[in-house]
C-alpha positions in Angstrom: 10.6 25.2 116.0 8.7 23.7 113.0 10.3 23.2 109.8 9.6 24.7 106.9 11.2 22.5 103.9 11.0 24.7 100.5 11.3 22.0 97.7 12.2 23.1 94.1 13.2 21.7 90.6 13.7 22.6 87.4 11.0 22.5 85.2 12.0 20.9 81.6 9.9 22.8 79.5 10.7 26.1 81.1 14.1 25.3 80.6 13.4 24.0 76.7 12.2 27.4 76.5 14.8 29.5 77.7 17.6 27.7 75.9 15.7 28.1 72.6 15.0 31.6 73.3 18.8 32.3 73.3 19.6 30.0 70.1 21.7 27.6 72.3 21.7 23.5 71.3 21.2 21.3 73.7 25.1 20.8 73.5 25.7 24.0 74.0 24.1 24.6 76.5 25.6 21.7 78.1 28.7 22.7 77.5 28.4 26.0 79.0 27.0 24.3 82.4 29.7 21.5 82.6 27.4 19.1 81.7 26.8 16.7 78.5 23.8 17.2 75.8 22.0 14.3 77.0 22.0 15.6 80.6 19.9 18.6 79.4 18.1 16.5 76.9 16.7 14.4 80.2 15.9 17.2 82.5 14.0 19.1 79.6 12.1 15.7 79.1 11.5 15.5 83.3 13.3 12.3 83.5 16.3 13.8 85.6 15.5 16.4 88.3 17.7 19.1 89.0 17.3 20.4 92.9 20.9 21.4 92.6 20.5 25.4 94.0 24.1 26.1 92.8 23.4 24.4 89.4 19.9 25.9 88.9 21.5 29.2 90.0 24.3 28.4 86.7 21.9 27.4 84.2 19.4 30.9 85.1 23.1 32.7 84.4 23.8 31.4 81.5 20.1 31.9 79.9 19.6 34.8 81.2 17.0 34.6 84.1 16.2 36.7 86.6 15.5 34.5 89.7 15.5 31.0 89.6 11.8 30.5 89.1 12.3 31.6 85.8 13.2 27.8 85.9 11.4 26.0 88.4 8.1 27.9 87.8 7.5 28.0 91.3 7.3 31.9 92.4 6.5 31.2 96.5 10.9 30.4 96.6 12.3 33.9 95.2 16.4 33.2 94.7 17.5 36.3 92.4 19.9 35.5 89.6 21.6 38.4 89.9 25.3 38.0 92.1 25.5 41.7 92.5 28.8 41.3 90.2 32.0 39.5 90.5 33.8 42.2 92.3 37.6 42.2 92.5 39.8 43.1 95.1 42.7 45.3 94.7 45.0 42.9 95.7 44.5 40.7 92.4 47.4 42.3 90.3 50.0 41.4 92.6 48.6 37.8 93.5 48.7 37.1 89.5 52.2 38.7 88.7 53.2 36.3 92.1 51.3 33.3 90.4 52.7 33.7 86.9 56.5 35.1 87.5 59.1 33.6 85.0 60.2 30.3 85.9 63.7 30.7 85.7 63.8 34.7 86.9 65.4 34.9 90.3 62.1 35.5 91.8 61.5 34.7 95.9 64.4 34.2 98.0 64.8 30.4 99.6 63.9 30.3 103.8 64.0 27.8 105.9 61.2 25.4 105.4 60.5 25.8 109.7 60.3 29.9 109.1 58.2 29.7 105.8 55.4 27.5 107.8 55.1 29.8 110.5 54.9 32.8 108.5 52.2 30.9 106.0 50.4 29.9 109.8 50.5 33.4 110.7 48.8 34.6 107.1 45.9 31.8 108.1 45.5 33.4 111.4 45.2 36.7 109.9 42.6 35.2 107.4 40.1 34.0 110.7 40.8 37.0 112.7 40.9 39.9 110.9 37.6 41.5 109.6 39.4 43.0 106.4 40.7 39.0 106.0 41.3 39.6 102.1 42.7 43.0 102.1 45.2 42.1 105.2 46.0 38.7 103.3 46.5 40.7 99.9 49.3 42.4 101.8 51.7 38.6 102.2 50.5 36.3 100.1 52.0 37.4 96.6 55.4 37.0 99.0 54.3 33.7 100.8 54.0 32.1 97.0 57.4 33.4 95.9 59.2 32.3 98.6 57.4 29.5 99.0 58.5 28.6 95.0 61.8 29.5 95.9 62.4 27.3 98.9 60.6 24.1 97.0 63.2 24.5 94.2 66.4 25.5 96.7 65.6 22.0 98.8 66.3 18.7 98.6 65.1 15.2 100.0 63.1 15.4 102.9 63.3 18.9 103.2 61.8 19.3 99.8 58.6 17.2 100.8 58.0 19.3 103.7 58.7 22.7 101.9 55.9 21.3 99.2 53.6 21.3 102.3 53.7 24.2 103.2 53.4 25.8 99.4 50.3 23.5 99.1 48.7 25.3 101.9 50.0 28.7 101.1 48.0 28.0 97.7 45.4 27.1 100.3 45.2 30.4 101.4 45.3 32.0 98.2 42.1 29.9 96.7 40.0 31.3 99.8 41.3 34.9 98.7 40.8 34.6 95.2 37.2 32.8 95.7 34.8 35.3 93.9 37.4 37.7 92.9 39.3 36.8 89.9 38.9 35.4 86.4 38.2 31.4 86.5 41.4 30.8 84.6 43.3 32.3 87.6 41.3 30.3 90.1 41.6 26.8 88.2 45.6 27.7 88.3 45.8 28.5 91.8 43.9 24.9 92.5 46.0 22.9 90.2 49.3 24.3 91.9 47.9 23.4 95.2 47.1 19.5 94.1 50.9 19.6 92.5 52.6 20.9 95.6 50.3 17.9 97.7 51.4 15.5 95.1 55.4 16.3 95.4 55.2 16.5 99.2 54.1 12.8 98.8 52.4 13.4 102.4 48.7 11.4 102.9 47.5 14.5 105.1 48.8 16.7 102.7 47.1 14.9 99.5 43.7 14.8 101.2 44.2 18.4 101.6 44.6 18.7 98.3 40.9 16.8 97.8 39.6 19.8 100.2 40.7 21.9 97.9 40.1 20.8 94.4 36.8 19.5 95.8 36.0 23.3 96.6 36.5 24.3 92.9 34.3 21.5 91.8 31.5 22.9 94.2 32.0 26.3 93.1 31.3 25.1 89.4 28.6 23.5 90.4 30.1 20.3 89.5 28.8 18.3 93.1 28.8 15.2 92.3 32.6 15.3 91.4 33.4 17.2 94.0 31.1 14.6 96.5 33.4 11.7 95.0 36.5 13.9 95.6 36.3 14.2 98.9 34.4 11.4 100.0 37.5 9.1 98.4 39.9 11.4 100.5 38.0 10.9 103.9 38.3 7.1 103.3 41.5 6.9 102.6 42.3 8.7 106.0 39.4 6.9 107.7 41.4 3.7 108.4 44.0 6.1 110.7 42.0 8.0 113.0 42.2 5.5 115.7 45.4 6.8 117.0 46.4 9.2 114.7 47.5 12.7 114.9 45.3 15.8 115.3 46.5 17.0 111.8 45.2 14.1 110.4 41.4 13.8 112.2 41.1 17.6 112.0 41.7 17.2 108.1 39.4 14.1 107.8 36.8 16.4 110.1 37.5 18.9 107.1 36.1 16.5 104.4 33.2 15.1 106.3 31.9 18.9 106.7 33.0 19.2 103.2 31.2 16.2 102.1 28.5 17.0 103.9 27.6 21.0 102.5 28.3 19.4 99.1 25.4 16.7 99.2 23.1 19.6 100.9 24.0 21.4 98.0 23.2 18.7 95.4 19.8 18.0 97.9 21.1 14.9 99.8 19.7 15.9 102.9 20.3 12.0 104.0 24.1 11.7 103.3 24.4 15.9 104.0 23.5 14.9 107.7 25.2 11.7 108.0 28.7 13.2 107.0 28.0 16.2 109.3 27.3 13.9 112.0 30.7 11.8 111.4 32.4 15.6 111.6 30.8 16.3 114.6 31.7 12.9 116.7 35.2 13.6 115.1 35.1 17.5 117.0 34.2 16.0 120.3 36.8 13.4 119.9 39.7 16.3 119.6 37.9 18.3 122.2 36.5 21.8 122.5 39.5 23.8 121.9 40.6 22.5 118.9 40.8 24.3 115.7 42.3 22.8 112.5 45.0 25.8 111.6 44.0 26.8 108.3 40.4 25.1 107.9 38.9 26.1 111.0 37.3 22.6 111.9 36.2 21.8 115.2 33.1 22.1 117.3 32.4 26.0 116.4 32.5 24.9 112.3 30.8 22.3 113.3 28.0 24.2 114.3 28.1 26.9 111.3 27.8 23.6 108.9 24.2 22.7 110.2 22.9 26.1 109.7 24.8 26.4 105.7 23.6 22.7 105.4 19.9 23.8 106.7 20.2 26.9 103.8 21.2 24.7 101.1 18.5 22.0 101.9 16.0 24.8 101.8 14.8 23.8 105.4 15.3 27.2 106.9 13.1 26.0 110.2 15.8 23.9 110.5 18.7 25.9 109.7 17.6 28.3 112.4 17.2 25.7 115.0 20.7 25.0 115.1 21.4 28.8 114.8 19.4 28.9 118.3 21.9 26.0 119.5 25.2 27.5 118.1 26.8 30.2 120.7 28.9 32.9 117.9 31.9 33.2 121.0 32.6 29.2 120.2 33.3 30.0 116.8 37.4 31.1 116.4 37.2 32.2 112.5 35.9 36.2 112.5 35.4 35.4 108.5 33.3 32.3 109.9 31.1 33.7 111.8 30.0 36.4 109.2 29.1 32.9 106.9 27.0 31.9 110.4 25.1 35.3 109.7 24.8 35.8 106.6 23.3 31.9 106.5 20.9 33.0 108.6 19.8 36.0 107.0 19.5 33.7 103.7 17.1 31.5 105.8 14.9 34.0 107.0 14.6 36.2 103.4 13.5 32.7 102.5 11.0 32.7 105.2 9.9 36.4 104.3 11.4 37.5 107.6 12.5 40.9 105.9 13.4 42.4 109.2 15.2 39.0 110.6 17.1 39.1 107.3 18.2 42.3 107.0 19.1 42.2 110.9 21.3 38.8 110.6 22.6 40.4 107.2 23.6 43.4 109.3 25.3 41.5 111.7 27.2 39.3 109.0 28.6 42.6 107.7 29.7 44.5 111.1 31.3 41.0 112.1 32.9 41.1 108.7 32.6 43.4 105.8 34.7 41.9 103.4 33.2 38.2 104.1 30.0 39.8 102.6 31.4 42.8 100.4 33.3 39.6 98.3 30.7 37.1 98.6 28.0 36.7 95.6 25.7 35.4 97.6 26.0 38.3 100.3 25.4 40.7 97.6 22.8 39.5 96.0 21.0 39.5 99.1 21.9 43.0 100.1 20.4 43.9 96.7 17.3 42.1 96.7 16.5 43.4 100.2 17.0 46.7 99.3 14.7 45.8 96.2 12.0 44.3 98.0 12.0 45.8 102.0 9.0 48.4 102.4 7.9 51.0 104.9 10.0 51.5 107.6 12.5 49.1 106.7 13.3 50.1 103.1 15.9 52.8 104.7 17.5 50.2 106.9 17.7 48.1 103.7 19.3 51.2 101.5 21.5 51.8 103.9 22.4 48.2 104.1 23.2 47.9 100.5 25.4 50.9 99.9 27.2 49.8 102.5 27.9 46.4 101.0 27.7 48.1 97.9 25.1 46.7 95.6 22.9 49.8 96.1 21.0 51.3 93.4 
């Protein structure tokens, strides 16, 4: 199949434009975006480019654009603004209360540390194999972080190390739940707790864990190049032990190459995006087919999913859909994983104005997984521009579609 490589940047005096338009300073500006006033003094003078997709997407937010060629000024690549809304999930209240319970209350009850893992192993499984992962998560996980509290203050030596394990990947759990549904205060906690819980377990494994995860929130706020350094220090460190090492450990350091590698496709990397994913893949084959990290999901089916999400971010959607051709769904373990292999998909082809291939792929994403697309911005925004832009015959398919996934207007 050909490629088809969409480039884009942000054009500086579009972007002067907007910002004086809303009465921001440079500073300000750069301060809503992460970034420093003489970052946004250099990309409104065109001497840094910004092909950043997730930090285009932040700055169009926070000046009010529609679609992010109100930026780049290029209106053949069509990327709508609009998120479709944060939307939360009911099971936010509880989570919170569980999060921000009174130290010294007698809140969670103490289990043995062997128990609390397998019940926090059993909440992951429910996560990849349910299609309702966040509601059917919502149900344990306010209980998982009580107890998990609990049994971290109860134990002692040892014991204590391993209980801070498992309360690191409980928190784990809860940042994929709480991804896209709660206030970013909320989030930030819920990462910080699960770098503190890596730190006390004084574990390697678990501290690289810990760069998965505080590497996610970095990607999320479009801060990629920290979040590149994050994990890229993390896989080293763990680099050195693969020879001989457990499966926990390469599964984790497959983790950050896969990591590593959708962050530089996100930050346009396409060199380093595809040499990390090819270091994940040789790590795959070298724990085998069958293997699935527990709560991560990596092995040769993630594996597969990460060239077509590193094919979207790079804007090569010829590509992207290449490896979707090579990727059979039945290797992929994770139900909430294989809605992301769909819904990529259907983001490659809307950018190849494939209407019908999107809003079929789109269709899939959501029967394979409702909630993986109800929850996701990225999901909804689609929904809703398809609905906004499908025509003739398939402009009922597309309305359909989007009430479903609920963006409809």
């Amino acid at each position: 199949m050909p490629d088809e490589t969409v480039q884009m940047t942000v054009d500086g005096e579009l972007l002067r434009s907007r910002r004086e338009r809303r009465q921001l300073t440079r500073s300000a500006l750069g301060g809503l975006v992460g970034r420093s006033e003489d970052w946004v003094k250099k990309v409104e003078r065109s001497e840094r480019q910004i092909r950043n997709l997730a930090m285009i997407v932040k700055l169009g937010r926070v000046l009010g654009c529609q679609d992010i060629s109100d930026l780049t000024g290029d209106h053949d690549v069509s990327v709508p603004i609009n998120d479709g809304g944060k939307v939360s999930h009911p099971g936010v209240p509880a989570l919170r209360a569980a999060i921000h319970a009174p130290l010294f209350a007698a809140a969670g009850t103490p289990e043995d540390v062997g128990h609390l893992a397998g019940r926090v192993r059993q909440a992951w499984d429910i996560w990849h194999q349910v299609r309702g992962q966040r509601t059917a998560v919502a149900a344990v996980l306010p209980g998982l972080i009580s107890a998990g509290h609990a049994t971290v203050r109860a134990a002692h030596g040892s014991e204590k190390r391993r209980a801070s394990v498992v309360l690191s990947e409980t928190y784990a759990l809860a940042q994929q739940y709480a991804a896209h549904t709660v206030e970013s205060e909320l989030y930030w906690v819920i990462v910080d707790r699960a770098r503190m819980a890596a730190e006390q377990a004084d574990d390697p494994i678990a501290l690289a864990s810990a760069a998965w995860i505080v590497g996610n929130g970095l990607r999320v706020a479009g801060h990629t190049e920290e979040a590149l350094v994050m994990v890229a220090d993390a896989a080293d460190t763990l680099r050195p032990q693969l020879e001989g090492g457990s499966d926990r450990l390469r599964g984790m350091f497959g983790s950050l190459c896969l990591h590593a590698a959708v962050t530089a496709a996100q930050d346009a990397r396409d060199g380093d995006a595809w040499r990390w994913h090819g270091e994940a893949d040789r790590t795959a084959k070298n724990l085998g087919p069958s293997y699935a990290h527990p709560w991560t999901m990596f092995g040769a089916g993630n594996v597969a999913v990460h060239a077509v999400t590193i094919g979207a971010d790079l804007r090569t959607p010829g590509i992207a859909l290449q490896q979707l051709a090579d990727t059979d769904p039945a290797s992929i373990p994770s139900v909430e994983r294989r809605s992301r292999l769909y819904l990529d998909a259907a983001k490659n082809e809307h950018v190849r104005r494939e209407p019908a291939a999107a809003l079929q792929y789109l269709r899939l994403a959501y029967e394979t997984s409702p909630e993986a697309v109800r929850y996701v911005p990225s999901g909804r925004a689609l929904a809703a521009d398809l609905q906004r832009t499908a025509t003739g015959a398939l402009s009922y398919t597309a309305r359909q579609l989007a009430e479903d996934v609920g963006v409809a207007a």
